[in-house]
C-alpha positions as CSV (number, residue, x, y, z in Angstrom):
1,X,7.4,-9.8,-137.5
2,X,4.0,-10.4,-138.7
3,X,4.8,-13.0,-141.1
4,X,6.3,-15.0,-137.9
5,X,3.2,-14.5,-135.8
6,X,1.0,-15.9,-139.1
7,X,3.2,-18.5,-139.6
8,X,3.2,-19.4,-135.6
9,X,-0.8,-19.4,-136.0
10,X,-0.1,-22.2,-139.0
11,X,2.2,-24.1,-137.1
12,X,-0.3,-23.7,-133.9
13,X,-3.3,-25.0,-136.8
14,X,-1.3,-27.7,-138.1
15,X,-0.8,-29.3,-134.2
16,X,-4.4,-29.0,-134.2
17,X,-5.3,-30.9,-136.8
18,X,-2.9,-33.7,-135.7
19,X,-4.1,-33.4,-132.0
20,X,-7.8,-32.2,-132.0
21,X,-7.7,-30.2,-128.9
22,X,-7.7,-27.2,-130.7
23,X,-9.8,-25.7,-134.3
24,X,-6.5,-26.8,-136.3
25,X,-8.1,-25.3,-139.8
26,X,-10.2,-22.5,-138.0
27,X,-6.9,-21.6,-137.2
28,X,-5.1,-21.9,-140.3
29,X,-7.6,-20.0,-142.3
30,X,-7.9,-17.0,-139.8
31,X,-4.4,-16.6,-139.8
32,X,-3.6,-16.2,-143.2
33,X,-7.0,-13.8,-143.3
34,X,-4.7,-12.0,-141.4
35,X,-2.2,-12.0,-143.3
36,X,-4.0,-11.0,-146.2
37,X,-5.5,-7.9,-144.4
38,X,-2.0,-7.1,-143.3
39,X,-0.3,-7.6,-146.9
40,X,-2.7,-6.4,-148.7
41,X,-3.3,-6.4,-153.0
42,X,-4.7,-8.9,-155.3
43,X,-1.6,-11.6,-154.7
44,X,-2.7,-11.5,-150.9
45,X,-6.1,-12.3,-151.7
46,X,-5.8,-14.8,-154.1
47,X,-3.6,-17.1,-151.7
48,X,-6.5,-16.6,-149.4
49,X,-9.2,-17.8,-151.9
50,X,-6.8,-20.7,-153.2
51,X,-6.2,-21.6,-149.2
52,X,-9.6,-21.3,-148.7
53,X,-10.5,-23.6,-151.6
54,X,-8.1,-26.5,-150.5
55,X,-9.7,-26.4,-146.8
56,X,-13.0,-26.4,-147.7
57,X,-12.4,-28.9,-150.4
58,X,-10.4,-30.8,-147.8
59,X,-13.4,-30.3,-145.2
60,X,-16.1,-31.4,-147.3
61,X,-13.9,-35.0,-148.4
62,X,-12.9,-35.1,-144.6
63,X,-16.8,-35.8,-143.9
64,X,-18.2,-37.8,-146.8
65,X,-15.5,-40.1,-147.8
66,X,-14.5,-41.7,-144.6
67,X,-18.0,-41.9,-143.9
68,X,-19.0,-44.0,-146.8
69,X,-15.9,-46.4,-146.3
70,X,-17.8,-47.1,-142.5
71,X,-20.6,-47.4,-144.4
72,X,-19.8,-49.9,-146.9
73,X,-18.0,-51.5,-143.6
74,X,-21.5,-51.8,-141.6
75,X,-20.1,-49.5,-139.3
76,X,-23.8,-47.5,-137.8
77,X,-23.6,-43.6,-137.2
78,X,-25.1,-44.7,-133.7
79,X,-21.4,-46.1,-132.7
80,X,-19.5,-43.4,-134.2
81,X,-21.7,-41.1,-131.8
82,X,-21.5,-42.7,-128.7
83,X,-17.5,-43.1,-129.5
84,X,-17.3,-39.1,-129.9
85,X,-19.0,-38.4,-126.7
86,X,-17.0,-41.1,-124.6
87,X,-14.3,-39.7,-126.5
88,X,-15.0,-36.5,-125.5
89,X,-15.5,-37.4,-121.7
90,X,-12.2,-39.6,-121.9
91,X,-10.5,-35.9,-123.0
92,X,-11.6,-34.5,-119.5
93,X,-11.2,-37.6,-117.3
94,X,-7.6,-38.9,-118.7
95,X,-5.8,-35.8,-120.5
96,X,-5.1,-36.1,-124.6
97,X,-4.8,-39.6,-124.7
98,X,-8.4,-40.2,-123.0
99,X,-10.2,-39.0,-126.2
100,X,-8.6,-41.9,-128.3
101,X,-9.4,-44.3,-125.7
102,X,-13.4,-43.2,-124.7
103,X,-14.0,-42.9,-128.7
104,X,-11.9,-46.6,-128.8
105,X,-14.5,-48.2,-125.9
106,X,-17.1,-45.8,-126.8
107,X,-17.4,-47.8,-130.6
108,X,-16.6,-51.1,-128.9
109,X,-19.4,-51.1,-126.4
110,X,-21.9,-49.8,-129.2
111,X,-21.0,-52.5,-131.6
112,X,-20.6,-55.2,-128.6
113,X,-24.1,-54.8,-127.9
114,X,-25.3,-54.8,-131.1
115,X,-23.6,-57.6,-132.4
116,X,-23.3,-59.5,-129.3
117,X,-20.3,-61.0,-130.4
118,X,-16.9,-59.8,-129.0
119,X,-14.8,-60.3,-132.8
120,X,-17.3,-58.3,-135.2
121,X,-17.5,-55.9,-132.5
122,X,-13.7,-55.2,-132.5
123,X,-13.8,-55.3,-136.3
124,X,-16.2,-52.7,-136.7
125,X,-14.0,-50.8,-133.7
126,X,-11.1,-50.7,-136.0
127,X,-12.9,-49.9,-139.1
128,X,-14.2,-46.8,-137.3
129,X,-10.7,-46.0,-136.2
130,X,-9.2,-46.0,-139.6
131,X,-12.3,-43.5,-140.9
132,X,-11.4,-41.5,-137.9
133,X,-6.8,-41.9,-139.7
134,X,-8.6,-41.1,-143.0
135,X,-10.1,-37.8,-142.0
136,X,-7.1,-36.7,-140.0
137,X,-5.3,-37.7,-142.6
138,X,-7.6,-35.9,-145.3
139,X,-7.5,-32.4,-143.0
140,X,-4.1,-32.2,-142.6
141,X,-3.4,-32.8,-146.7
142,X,-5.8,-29.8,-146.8
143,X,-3.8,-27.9,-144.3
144,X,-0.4,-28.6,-145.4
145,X,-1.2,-27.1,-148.7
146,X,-2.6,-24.2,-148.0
147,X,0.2,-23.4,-145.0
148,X,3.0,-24.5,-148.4
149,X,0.7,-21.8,-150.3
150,X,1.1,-19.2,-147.5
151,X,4.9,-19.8,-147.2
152,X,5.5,-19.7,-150.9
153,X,3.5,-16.7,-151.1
154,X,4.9,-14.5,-147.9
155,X,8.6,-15.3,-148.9
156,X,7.3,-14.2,-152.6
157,X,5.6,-10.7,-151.6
């Protein structure tokens, strides 16, 4: 029964990453520390650690290498900020799909009035969205391997 609720947790982690309402690999990593605590020995323990590797590893790429791609695309941190806080408003005012579209007008607006010209602007918007696809995408690869690691390991033990 407590491999079900651990793998639940996973599942739950894995939505999360995928729809960022929730801590998708806060979730994944406490659940199999539970699992570990619960099962116990050196086997346990060392699908932890290796879990732990790949979502920090995973974490750290999710950051740095989308980041240098806006970079190298002109895209300013100033636009990606005000697109995470209109993103976050959008969340509250439209449900689930209103943080895609505040981040979406949030960039747009930042990079319309620094450019001040409408087709760089919503070049640089769509730059900023595929960082955004690259870091999802990034996160959930670090997931999905360490939730493959847990299942290999709890049908193993």
């Amino acid at each position: 029964m407590g491999e079900v609720l651990v793998g639940l947790a996973i599942l739950i982690g894995l939505l999360g990453v995928i729809v960022p309402i929730l801590p998708g690999v806060i979730l994944i990593l406490a659940a199999i520390l539970v699992w570990a605590v619960m099962t116990g020995g050196a086997t346990a323990w060392t699908v932890f650690a290796v879990c732990t590797t790949f979502l920090v590893i995973s974490g750290i790429i999710k950051y740095t290498w989308p980041g240098a791609k806006l970079r190298e695309a002109g895209v300013p941190s100033r636009s990606l900020i005000l697109g995470a806080v209109l993103g976050i408003i959008g969340f509250f005012v439209v449900p689930v799909i209103g943080l895609f579209l505040g981040f979406v007008v949030g960039v747009y607006v930042s990079e319309l009035q620094r450019l001040r010209v409408q087709q760089p602007a919503w070049q640089s918007t769509v730059h900023a969205l595929k960082g955004v696809g690259l870091s999802m995408l990034v996160e959930l690869f670090g997931a999905l391997l360490a939730a493959g690691i847990w299942v290999v390991a709890a049908v193993a033990v």
